[in-house]
C-alpha positions in Angstrom: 93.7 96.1 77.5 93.6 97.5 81.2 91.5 100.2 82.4 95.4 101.8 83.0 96.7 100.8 79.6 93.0 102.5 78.2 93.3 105.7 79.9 96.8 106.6 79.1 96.0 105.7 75.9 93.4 108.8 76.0 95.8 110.9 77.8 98.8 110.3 75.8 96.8 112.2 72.7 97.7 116.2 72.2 96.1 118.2 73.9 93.4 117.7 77.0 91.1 115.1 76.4 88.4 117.1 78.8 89.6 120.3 78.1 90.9 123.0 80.6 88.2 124.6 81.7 86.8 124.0 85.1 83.7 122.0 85.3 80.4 123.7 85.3 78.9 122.3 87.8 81.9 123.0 90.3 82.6 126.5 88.9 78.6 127.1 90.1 79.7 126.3 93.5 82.4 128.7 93.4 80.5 130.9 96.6 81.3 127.6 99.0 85.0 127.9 98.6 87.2 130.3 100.6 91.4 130.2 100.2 93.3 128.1 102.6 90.8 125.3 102.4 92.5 121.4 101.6 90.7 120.0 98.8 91.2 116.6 97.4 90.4 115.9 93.9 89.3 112.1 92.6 90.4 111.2 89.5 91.2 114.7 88.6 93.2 113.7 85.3 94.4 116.8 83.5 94.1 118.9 86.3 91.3 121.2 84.9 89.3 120.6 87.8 92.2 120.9 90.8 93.8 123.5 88.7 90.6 125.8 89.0 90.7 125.1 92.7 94.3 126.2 93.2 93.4 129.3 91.5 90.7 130.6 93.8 93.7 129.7 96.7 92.6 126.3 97.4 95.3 123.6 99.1 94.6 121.0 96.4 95.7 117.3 96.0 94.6 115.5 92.9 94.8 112.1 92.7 94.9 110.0 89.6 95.8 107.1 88.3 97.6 108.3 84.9 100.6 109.2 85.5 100.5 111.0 82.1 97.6 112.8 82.9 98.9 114.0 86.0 102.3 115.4 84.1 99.7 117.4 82.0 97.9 118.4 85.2 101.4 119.6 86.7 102.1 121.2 83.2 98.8 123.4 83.3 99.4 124.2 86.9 102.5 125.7 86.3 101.4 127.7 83.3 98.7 129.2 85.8 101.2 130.0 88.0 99.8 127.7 90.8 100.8 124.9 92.9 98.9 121.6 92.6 100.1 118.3 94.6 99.5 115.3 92.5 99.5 111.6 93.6 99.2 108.8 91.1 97.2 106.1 92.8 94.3 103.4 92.2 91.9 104.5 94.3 90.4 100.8 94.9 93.9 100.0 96.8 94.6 103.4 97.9 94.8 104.7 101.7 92.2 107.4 102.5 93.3 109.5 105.0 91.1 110.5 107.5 89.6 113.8 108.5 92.1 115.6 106.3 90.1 117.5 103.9 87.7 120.5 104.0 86.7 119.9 100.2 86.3 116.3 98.3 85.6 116.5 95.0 84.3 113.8 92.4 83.7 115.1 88.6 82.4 112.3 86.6 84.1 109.8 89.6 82.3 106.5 87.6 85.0 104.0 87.0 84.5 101.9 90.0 82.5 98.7 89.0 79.4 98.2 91.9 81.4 96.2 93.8 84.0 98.3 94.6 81.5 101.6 95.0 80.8 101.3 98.7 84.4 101.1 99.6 85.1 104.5 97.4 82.1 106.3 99.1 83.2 105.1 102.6 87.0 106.3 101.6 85.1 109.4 100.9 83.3 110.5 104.1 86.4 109.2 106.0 88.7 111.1 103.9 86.2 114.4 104.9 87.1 117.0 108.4 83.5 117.0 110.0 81.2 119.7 108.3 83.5 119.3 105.2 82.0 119.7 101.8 81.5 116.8 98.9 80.9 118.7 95.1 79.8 115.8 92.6 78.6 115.7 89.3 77.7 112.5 87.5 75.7 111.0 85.1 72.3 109.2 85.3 71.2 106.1 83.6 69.1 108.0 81.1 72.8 109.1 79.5 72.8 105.7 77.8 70.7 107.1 75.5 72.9 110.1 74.7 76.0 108.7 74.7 78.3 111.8 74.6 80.2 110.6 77.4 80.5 108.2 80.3 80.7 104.6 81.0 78.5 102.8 78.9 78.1 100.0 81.2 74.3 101.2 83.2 76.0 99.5 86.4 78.6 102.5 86.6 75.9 105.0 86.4 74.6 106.8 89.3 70.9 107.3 90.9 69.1 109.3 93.5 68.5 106.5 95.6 72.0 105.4 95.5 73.7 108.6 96.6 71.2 109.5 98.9 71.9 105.5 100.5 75.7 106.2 100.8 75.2 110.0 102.2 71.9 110.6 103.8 73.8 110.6 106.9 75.6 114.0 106.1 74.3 117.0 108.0 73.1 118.7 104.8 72.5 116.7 101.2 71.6 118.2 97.9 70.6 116.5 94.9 69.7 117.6 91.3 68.7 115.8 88.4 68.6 117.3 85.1 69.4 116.7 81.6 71.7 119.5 80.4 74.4 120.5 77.2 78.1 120.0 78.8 81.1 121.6 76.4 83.8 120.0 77.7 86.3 119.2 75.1 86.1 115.8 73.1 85.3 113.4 76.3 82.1 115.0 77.2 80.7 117.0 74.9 76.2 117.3 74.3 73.6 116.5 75.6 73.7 114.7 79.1 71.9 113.2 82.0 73.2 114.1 84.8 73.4 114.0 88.7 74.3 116.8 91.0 75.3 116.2 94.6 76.5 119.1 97.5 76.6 117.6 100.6 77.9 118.6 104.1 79.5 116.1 106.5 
């Protein structure tokens, strides 16, 4: 079975496999958004993250690459009464733009195999307007031990030193590590390791 064939799999159940609820972690950073800013969302899925960002006025693309996810995404948008712009892509072949977003966010953004990382973090910082903002949240290796959600492969996993390789050339770079109790519908849902980045280009 492909990674594609796997996740629609997920998506194709009733309901939202994450929920609809924004992310924690992003809703805390609610004080660095402003309407009118473009946002680009990375493997938004459902749309509970891009959603959220359209409602506090956000221009939001989220990218994905289930299309049946992104119907649901488009489905929640509209009964929010918002606008969300989807795309259904791979991000390992897709084409980051460049300098075209104020806001990139990555919510659990662990698919990519170690291989294929530096590209996506590169695709990243291009696809960000100088002094734009990156909001990530992922997990840690220690979530192994948890398992209540994430890749279970420790490869996928992320570390301090590893973000702070690909971005300690932003302007400003924030990272948290914390173990902490995330709620969010049957794909994450307990106790978790996790990794907090806010960084400014």
């Amino acid at each position: 079975m492909s990674e594609l064939e796997r996740w629609e799999g997920r998506f194709s159940a009733p309901g939202f496999v994450f929920g609809t609820a924004p992310n924690a972690f992003l809703k805390s950073q609610a004080h660095l958004l402003k309407p009118g800013l473009k946002a680009l969302t990375l493997a938004d899925g459902e749309g509970r993250n891009g959603v959220w960002l359209a409602e506090h006025g956000l221009d939001v693309l989220a990218v994905d690459f289930s299309p049946t996810a992104l119907e649901k995404s488009r489905k929640l948008a509209a009964e929010r009464g918002v606008t969300l712009r989807t795309e259904q892509a791979d991000l390992a072949e897709w084409n980051w733009p460049r300098e075209a977003f104020d806001l990139v966010v990555g919510i659990f953004f662990q698919f990519a195999p170690p291989e294929q990382r530096s590209d996506f973090f590169a695709g990243i910082k291009q696809a960000l307007k100088p002094g734009g903002l990156l909001l990530m949240q992922n997990y840690r290796a220690e979530q192994l031990k948890y398992r209540t959600g994430g890749p279970s492969d420790i490869e996928r996993l992320y570390t301090r030193a590893l973000l702070q390789e690909a971005f300690g050339d932003f302007s400003a770079l924030e990272i948290k590590e914390y173990d902490g109790i995330i709620d969010e519908g049957t794909g994450h849902a307990g106790m978790s390791a996790l990794i907090d980045l806010v960084g400014r280009k």
